[in-house]
N, C-alpha and C positions, 0 to 999 in steps of 0.2 A: 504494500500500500504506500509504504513511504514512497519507493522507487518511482511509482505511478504519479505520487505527487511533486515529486521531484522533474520527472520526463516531464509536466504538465507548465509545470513552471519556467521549467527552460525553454519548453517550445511557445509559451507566451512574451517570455523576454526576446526571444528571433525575431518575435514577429511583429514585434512591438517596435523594436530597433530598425525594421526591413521598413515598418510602415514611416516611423518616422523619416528614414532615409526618402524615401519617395512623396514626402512633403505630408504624408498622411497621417494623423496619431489617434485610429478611431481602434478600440479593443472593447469589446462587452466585457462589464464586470458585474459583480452581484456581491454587495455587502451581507457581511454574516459576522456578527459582533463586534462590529466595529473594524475589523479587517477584511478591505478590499482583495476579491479572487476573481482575477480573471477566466472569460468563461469560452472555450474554444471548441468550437462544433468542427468536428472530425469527421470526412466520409467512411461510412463504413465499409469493414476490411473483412474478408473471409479466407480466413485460413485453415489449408486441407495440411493434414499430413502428405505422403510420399504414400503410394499406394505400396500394399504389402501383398506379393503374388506368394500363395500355398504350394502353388506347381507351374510350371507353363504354361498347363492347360487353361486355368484361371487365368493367365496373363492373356492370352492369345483370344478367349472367350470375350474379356475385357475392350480388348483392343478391338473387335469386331464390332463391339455394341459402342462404342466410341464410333468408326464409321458408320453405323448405322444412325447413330442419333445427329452427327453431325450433316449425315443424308438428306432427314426428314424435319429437320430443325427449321429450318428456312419455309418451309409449308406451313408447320405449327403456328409458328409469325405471322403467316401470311393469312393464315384460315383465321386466327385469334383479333387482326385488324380487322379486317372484311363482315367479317359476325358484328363487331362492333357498329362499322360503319353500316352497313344494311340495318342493324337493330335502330341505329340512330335515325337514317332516312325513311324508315317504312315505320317510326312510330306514329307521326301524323296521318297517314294514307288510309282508307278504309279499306277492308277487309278484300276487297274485291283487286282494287289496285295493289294491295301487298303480294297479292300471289304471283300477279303480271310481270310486277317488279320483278319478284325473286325468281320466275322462269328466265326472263331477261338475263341476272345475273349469272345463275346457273350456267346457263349455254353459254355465255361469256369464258366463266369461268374454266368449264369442261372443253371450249376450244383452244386457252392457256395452258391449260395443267392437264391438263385426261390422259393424254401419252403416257409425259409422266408418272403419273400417280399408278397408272393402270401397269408400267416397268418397275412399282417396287416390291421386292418381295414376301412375305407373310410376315415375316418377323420385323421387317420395316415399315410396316403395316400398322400392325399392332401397338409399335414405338408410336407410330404417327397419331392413333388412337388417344394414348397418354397424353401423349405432351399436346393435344389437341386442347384436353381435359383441362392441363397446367395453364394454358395460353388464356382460356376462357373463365373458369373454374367452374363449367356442367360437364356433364359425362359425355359423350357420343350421341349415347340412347335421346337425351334431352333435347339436342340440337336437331337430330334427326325429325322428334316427334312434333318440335315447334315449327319445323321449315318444312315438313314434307306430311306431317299428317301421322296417327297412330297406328294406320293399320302397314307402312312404309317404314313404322320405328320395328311396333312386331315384328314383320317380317325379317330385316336384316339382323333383328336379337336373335331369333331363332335360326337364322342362317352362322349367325356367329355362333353360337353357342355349339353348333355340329361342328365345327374346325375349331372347341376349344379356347373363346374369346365372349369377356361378357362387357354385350356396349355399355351397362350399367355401372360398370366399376369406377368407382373413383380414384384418381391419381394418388399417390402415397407416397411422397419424396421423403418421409420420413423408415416407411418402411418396406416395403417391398422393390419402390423403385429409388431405392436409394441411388442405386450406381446412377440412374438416368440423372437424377439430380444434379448431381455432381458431375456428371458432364455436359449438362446445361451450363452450370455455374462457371465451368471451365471454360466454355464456348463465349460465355456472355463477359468473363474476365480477358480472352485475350490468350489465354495459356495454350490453349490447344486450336 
């Protein structure tokens, strides 16, 4: 703790000294018993350890789901804007117009991305599912049912679920898709 108050306070004398150098001498402070403490807003830092491979195979397994998610990353983004912005443009629309809209986009979309999307494989698929999930924060199933109708969500749950995949699931960067997480984090940091 000392340490931390100590680093706290050096790094306000730097900047203290930088701003006065540059004609400027503005610092947040907040009095607390009579003794003024400078108060400095820090962007926040995430630090991973060094990943720890059991065998190879875990490494090489790793390093796959790294390519894959770094695959389908850029879609996630893209699919998490787009939701947004359709959700934004077809709030005012009635009912009739929203569907119009969103055939419009669709076909839009599908003459962009359809190759694509229709070249990734099952398990980049599935990624893409996830972090679909992360970008928005609904499941697949939810997306599905609000853009296209319930009997078009059924259908593709019960088509997922014969290959093994439930559009209902929710994302879990804390547990199950930890590794995804962490290499989101890594993508959105720069590192990899």
């Amino acid at each position: 703790m000392k340490r931390l108050a100590l680093f706290i306070t050096i790094m306000a004398a730097c900047y203290g000294l930088q701003a006065q150098h540059e004609g400027v001498n503005v610092l947040k402070a907040k009095v607390i018993n009579g003794d003024t403490i400078p108060q400095i807003y820090l962007p926040e830092l995430r630090v991973k350890g060094y990943i720890i491979y059991r065998s190879p195979w875990e490494q090489r397994k790793f390093e796959r789901l790294v390519r894959n998610v770094k695959k389908v990353y850029p879609y996630a983004r893209l699919a998490g804007m787009k939701l947004e912005e359709y959700g934004n443009i077809m709030a005012g629309l009635p009912e009739k117009e929203q569907k119009k809209y969103y055939r419009k986009a669709e076909d839009e979309l599908k003459a962009e991305f359809g190759n694509e999307l229709k070249a990734l494989t099952f398990t980049q698929g599935k990624i893409l599912l996830k972090l679909v999930d992360r970008e928005t924060g609904n499941p697949t199933y939810n997306i599905v049912k609000e853009l296209r109708g319930s009997f078009v969500a059924f259908f593709w749950q019960n088509l997922s679920k014969i290959f093994g995949y439930n559009l209902k699931e929710k994302y879990d960067p804390q547990g199950k898709d930890r590794d995804i997480e962490t290499i989101v984090l890594m993508i959105e940091n720069g590192t990899i």
